[in-house]
Each structure stands twice: as structure tokens, then as C-alpha cells.
C-alpha positions in Angstrom: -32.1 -40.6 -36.7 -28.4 -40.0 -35.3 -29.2 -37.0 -33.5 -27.6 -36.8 -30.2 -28.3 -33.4 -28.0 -25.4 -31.7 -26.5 -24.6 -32.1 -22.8 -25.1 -29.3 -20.4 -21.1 -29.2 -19.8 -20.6 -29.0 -23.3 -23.0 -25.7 -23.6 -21.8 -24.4 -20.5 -18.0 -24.4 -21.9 -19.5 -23.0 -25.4 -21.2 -20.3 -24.0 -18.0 -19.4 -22.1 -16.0 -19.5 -24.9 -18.4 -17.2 -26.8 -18.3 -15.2 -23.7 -14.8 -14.8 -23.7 -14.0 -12.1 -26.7 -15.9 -9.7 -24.6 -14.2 -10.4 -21.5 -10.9 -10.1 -23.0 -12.2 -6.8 -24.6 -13.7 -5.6 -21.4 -10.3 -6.7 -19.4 -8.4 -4.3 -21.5 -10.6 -1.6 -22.0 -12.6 -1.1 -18.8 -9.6 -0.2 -16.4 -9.0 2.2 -18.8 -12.6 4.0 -18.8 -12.4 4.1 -15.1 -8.9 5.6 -14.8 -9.9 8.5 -17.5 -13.3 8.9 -15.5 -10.9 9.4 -12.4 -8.8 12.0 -14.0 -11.7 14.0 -15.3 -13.0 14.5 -12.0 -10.0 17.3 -11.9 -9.7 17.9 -15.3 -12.8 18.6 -17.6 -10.2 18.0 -21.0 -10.2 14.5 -19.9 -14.1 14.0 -20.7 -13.6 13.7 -24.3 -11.1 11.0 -23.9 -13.5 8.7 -21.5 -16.1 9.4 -24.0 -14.0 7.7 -26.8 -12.3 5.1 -25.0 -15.8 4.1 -24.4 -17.4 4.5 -27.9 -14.7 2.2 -29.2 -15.1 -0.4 -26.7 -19.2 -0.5 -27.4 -18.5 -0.5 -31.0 -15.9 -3.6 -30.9 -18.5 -5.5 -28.6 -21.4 -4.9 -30.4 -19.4 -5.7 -34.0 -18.4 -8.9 -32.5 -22.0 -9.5 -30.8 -23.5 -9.5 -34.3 -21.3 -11.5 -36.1 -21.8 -14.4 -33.3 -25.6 -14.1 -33.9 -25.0 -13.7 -37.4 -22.8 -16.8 -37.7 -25.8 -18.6 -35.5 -28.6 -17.7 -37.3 -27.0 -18.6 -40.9 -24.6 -21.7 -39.9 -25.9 -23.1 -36.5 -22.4 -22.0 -35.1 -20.6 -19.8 -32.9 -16.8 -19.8 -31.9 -17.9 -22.4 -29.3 -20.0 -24.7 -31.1 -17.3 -24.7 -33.6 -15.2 -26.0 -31.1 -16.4 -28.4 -29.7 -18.4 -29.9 -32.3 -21.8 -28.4 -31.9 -24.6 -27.2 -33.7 -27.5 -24.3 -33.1 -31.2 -25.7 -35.4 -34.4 -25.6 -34.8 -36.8 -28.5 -34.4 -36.8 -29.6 -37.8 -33.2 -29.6 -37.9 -33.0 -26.6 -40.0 -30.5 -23.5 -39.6 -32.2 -21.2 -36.9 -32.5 -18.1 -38.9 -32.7 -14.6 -37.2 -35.8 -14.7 -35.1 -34.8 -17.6 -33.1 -31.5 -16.4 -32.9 -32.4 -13.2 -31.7 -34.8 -15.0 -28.8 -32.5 -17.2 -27.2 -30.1 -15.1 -27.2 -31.8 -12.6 -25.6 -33.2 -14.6 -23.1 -29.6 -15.4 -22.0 -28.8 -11.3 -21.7 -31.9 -10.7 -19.7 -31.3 -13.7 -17.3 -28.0 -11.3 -16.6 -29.7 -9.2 -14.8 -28.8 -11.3 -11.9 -24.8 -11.5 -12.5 -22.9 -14.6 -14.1 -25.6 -16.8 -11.7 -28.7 -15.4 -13.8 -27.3 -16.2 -17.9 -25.5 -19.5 -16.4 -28.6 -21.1 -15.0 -30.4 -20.1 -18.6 -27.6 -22.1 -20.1 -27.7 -25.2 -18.9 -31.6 -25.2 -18.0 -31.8 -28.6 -20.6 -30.3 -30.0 -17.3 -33.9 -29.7 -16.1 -36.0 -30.7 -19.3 -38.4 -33.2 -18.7 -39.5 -34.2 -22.4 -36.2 -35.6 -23.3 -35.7 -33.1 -25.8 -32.7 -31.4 -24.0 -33.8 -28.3 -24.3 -33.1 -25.1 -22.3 -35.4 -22.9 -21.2 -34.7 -20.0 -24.6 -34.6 -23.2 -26.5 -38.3 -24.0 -26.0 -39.2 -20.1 -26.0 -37.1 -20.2 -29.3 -37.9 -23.5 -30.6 -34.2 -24.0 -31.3 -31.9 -27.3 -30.4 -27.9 -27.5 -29.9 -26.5 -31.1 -31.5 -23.3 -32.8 -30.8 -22.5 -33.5 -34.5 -19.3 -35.3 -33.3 -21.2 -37.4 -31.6 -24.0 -38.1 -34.2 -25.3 -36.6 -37.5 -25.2 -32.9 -38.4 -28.9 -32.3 -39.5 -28.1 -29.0 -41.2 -26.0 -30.7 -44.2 -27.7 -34.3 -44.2 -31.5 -33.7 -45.1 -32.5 -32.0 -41.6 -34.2 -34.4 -38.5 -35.9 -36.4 -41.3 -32.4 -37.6 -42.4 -31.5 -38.8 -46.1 -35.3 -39.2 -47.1 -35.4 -35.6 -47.1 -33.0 -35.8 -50.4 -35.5 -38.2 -51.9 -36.7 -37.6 -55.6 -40.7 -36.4 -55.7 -43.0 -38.9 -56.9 -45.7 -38.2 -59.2 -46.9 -41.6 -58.9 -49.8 -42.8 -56.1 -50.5 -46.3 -55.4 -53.5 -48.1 -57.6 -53.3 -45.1 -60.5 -53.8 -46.3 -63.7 -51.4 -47.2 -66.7 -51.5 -45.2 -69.4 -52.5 -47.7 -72.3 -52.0 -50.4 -70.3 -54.8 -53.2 -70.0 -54.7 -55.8 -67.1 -53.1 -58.3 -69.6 -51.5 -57.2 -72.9 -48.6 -58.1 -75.6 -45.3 -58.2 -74.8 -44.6 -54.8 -76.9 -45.4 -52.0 -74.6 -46.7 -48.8 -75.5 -44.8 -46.0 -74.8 -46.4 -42.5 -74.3 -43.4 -40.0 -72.7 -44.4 -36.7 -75.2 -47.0 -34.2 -75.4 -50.8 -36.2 -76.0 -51.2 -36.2 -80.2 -47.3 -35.2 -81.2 -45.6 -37.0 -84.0 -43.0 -39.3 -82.4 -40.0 -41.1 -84.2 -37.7 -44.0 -82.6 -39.5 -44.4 -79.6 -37.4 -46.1 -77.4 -37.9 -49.6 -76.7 -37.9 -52.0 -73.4 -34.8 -53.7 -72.8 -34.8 -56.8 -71.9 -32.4 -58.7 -69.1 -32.0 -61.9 -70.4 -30.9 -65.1 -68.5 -27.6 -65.8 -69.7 -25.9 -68.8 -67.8 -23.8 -68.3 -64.7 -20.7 -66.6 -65.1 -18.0 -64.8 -63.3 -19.0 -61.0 -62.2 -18.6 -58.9 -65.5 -18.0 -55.5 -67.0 -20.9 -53.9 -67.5 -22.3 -55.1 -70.4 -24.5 -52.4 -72.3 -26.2 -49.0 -71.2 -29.9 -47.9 -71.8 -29.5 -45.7 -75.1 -31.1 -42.4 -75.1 -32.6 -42.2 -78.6 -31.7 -38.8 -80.2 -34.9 -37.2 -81.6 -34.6 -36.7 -85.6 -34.6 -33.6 -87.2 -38.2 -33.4 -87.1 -39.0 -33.6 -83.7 -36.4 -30.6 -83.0 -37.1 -27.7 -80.9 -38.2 -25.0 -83.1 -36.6 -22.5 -80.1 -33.1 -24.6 -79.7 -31.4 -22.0 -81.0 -32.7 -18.9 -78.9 -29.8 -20.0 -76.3 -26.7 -21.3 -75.5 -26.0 -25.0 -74.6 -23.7 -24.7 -70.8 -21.6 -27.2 -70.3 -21.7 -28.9 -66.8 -19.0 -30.7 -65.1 -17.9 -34.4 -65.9 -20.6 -36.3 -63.2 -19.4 -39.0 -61.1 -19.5 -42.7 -62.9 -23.1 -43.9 -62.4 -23.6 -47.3 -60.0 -24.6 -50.6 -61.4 -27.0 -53.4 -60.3 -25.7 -56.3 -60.4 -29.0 -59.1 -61.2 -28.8 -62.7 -59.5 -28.4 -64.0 -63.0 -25.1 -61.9 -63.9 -26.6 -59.3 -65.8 -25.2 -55.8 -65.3 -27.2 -52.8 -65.7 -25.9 -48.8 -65.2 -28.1 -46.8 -63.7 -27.7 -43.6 -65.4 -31.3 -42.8 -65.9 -34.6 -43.0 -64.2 -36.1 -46.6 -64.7 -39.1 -48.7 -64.5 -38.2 -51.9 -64.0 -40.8 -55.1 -64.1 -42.0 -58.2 -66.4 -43.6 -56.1 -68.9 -42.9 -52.9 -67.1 -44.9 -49.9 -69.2 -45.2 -46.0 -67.9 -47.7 -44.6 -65.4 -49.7 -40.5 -65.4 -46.5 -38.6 -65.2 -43.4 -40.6 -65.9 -41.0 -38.6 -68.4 -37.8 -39.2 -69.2 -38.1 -42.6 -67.6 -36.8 -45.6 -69.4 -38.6 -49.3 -69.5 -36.3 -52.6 -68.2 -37.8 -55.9 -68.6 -36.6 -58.7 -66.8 -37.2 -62.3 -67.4 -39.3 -63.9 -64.9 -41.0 -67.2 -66.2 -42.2 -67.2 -62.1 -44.2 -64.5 -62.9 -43.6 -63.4 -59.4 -42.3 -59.9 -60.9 -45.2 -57.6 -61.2 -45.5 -55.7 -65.0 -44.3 -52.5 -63.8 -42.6 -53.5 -60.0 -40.1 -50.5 -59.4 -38.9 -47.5 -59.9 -35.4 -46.8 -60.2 -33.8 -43.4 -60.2 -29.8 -42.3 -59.3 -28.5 -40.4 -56.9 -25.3 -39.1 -54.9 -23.4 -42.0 -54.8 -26.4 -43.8 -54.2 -30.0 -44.8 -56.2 -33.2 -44.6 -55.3 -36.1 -47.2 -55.1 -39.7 -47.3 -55.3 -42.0 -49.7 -55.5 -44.8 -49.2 -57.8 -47.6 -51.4 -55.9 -46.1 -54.5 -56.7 -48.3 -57.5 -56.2 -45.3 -59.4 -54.3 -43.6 -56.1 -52.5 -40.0 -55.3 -52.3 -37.2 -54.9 -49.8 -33.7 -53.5 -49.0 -31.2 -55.6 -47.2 -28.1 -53.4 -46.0 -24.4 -55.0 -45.9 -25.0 -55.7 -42.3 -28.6 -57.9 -43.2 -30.9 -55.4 -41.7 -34.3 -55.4 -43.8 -36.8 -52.4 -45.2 -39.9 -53.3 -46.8 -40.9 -50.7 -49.5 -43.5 -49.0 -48.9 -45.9 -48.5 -52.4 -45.0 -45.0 -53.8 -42.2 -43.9 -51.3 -38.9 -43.7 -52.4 -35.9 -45.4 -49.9 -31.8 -44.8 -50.3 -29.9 -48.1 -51.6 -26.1 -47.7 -51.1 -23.5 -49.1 -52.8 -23.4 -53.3 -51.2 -27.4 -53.1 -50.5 -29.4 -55.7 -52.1 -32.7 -54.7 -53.6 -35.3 -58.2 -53.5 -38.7 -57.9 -55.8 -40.4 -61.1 -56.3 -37.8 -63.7 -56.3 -35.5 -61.5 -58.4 -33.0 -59.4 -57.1 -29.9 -57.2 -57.5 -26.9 -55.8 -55.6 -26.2 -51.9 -56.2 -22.2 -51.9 -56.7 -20.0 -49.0 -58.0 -18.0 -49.7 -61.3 
């Protein structure tokens, strides 16, 4: 999944550079303590001073000691992972939160009891992992892991160690569950059921069809699904209890280009298929047809829903299966019911048919 571990120089020189606001601190306050503590051995006046001197040096250390963990805990970072590219998660490539913070960390103050040698040799223990994890000794103790995110993918703002799927839409839908209304063979006009069981509905919407024009040059896209406004009837009896908020313009939605030239946006959720028809659970979903006379198209064959610059694809137990081929010709197979990313230049194959996901 992209994740690449972090070296044990490069946690060496983070830890040191973490290190280093208390050394600086200590540098400049220390000497300072000891010459006071030197004069109050002839002077008892001078007591108060030392005291101060070094209540404002614990103070400053601490202060900063928290913010580090702090900044760990919340963000994976600290001055030196910052630096040099590195991030602080735990197994599941989550943020590390307080507790695990809080152990490693103090496993690498205890270790000090044996000077410099004892926290170093806690800091680069991954050097000496056997499971190929990388992890230091408070890692495993912690459950924690430090990622080059220069050098791979930062798991705390891409979906965790599970990647992009992790942004996938739930499914309601299982393999083999039955069609509402739907017998093995029926009409070509498809019932649609996407309100409450026994409401009055008016201008239910209707399955668009992708025809099979002739060949011709890549074009505009042609004509949007149309979301059919409900009348007066079908209104919400508690619309007017609140206030409509207006969201911000969302990006322009990507288009699938079909092998015949047909151009569909993908600004909705859609079941796409021969005689494609909804399952326990779709709502909101609209119905595609396309024209197969193959019949290599199962009725109801995907599921297509948008995302971040991107859409989503299921396949709904298709009888033929489905697949994603990637700009550089690498191959998924859909699995029935689990949703996979297509990018913008993927090709989506189901049955003979397929289309290219492009931007407008």
C-alpha cells in the first residue's frame, strides 16, 4: 500500500532534533543554576534566586515537552518528523492519540536512566526488529509506527494502511439479494420503488437509455440524468421548519465515455445494466440502460456512484463480472458488492461493453 517505514538514521536525527529545544534551554539556563547555587553557599539571599532560575527553566521544558507530545498524539508530528518527512501512527495508520503517545515516549525517558547511550539505543531499536515491521522496541509496547511520507504515502490523510478503499461509499447491497419487483425475466419498463412502501408517487423517474448512435468524433456531453422535482403534493409537510444552507459550487462531475460515443455525467448514484431495476436499499439511485443486443450485460450489472475527483464501481453479481484497467493496463476484477476507485483515464469493462472515466 505505499507505506515505507522510516530508517533508523532518519529517527535517530528526529529524535535529536526534538532533543534539541531542551538542550538549547538547558545550555543557557543550567550554568546559571549552578553559579547562583555557588553563591548561596555564602549568601542565604541568593536562595530565592536559584529557586527561580530553576522554576522557569522546568516550566519552559515541560511547556515545550507537552506541546511535542501534543503535536504527536493529534498530528503524527514533531519538529523532527516535520523535517524530515516523517510521520508518528499506529498500526492501522491512524493518528496515535494520547495513550500511545504517552508510552513511547516514556519508554525513551526511562531508557535515560543510563545517559544518552540508554534513550539512543531505544531509538533506533527497529534496527533490530525481526518481523519486518521496523518497529522499535516503545513502538511495539505502544503499537505505534514512524513512516517516511516522502518516500511513500502518508496514511494519516489518504484512508489509513487500508489506502483509498477506506474512502469507499457503504454498500447496502449483498451479493444474490433479491430485486425488489423484479422477476427473473420481465418487460422492458422497470418498476421503480425509491419512496416509503404504500406512498403516493408522481413522475417517477424513468430509465435512460444509451442508445447506439453511429461512430463519431469524441463529443460534448450530450444530456444529464434529470432529477424529477416532486410536485406540490408529494412536498414535505415540515420544509418550512428550517432554512435551506447553501453549500459551495462542487467541482464539475466526471463523464464516462461508452465504446459507442455516448457520454454520460456522473453526477448521481447509478445502476447501470440491460434492464437495470433497484435492489433492498437503493435510494436516490438513478436507472441507466444500455443497449446490448449480446445480452452479455447483466439487467442490473453496476453500480456507479461519484467521488473526489474520481467514481466509484460496483458490481452487482453480474453474470459476466467486471474489471478496471488503469492508464498503465494493469487489471482489477470486481469483486460482487465491493466498491473499487476508477480515476480519471481508467476503463471500466462489463460484458463486452465498456467505458473510459474522463474529466469534462
Amino acid at each position: 500500500m505505499d507505506l515505507v517505514d522510516a530508517r533508523t538514521t532518519q529517527r535517530l536525527v528526529s529524535w535529536l532534533i526534538d532533543f534539541l529545544p531542551v538542550l538549547i534551554l538547558s545550555v543557557i539556563f543550567l550554568p546559571m543554576i549552578a553559579s547562583e547555587m555557588m553563591k548561596s553557599l555564602s549568601t542565604d539571599q541568593v536562595v530565592g534566586e536559584v529557586a527561580g532560575t530553576y522554576f522557569l527553566y522546568g516550566a519552559l521544558t515541560l511547556a515545550y515537552t507537552i506541546f511535542l507530545w501534543w503535536w504527536e498524539a493529534t498530528a503524527g508530528k514533531t519538529l523532527g518528523n516535520a523535517l524530515l518527512g516523517l510521520r508518528t501512527t499506529t498500526v492501522a495508520g491512524e493518528r496515535p492519540g494520547w495513550g500511545k503517545t504517552i508510552i513511547r515516549r516514556l519508554l525513551i525517558a526511562v531508557a535515560g536512566i543510563v545517559p544518552i547511550l540508554g534513550s539512543v539505543l531505544v531509538v533506533i531499536s527497529n534496527h533490530f526488529d525481526e518481523n519486518g515491521k521496523k518497529q522499535g522496541w516503545h513502538d511495539k509496547a505502544a503499537g505505534t509506527l514512524v513512516l517516511d511520507i516522502k518516500a511513500g504515502r502518508d496514511p494519516l490523510t489518504t484512508g489509513g494502511s487500508a489506502g483509498p478503499a477506506s474512502f469507499a461509499p457503504e454498500q447496502q447491497y449483498a451479493p444474490g439479494r433479491r430485486f425488489v419487483g423484479e422477476p427473473e425475466e420481465q418487460s422492458q419498463s422497470s418498476s421503480v420503488i425509491d419512496s416509503v412502501p404504500g406512498a403516493a408517487r408522481t413522475n417517477a423517474p424513468q430509465v435512460q437509455k444509451v442508445a447506439r448512435p453511429r461512430p463519431v468524433a469524441k463529443p460534448k456531453p450530450k444530456a444529464k440524468i434529470v432529477v424529477v422535482s416532486p410536485s406540490k403534493a408529494d412536498a414535505d409537510p415540515d420544509a418550512d421548519l428550517g432554512h435551506t444552507q447553501i453549500r459551495s459550487e462542487a467541482p464539475e462531475a466526471l463523464h464516462l465515455l461508452f465504446d459507442d460515443s455516448q457520454c454520460l455525467e456522473v453526477s448521481n448514484s447509478i445502476l447501470l445494466g440491460r434492464n437495470p431495476s433497484y435492489a433492498d436499499g437503493d435510494i436516490g439511485v438513478h436507472l441507466v440502460a444500455v443497449d446490448d443486443p449480446e445480452r452479455t450485460v447483466s439487467k442490473t450489472h453496476l453500480l456507479i456512484q461519484p467521488g473526489v475527483d474520481s467514481v466509484w464501481v460496483t458490481d452487482r453479481d453480474s453474470g459476466n463480472g467486471s474489471s478496471i484497467v488503469d492508464k498503465d493496463g494493469n487489471v482489477r476484477e470486481l469483486v460482487p458488492g465491493k466498491p473499487e476507485q476508477a480515476m480519471a483515464g481508467h476503463v471500466v469493462y462489463f460484458g463486452d461493453r465498456y467505458f473510459q472515466v474522463e474529466r469534462p
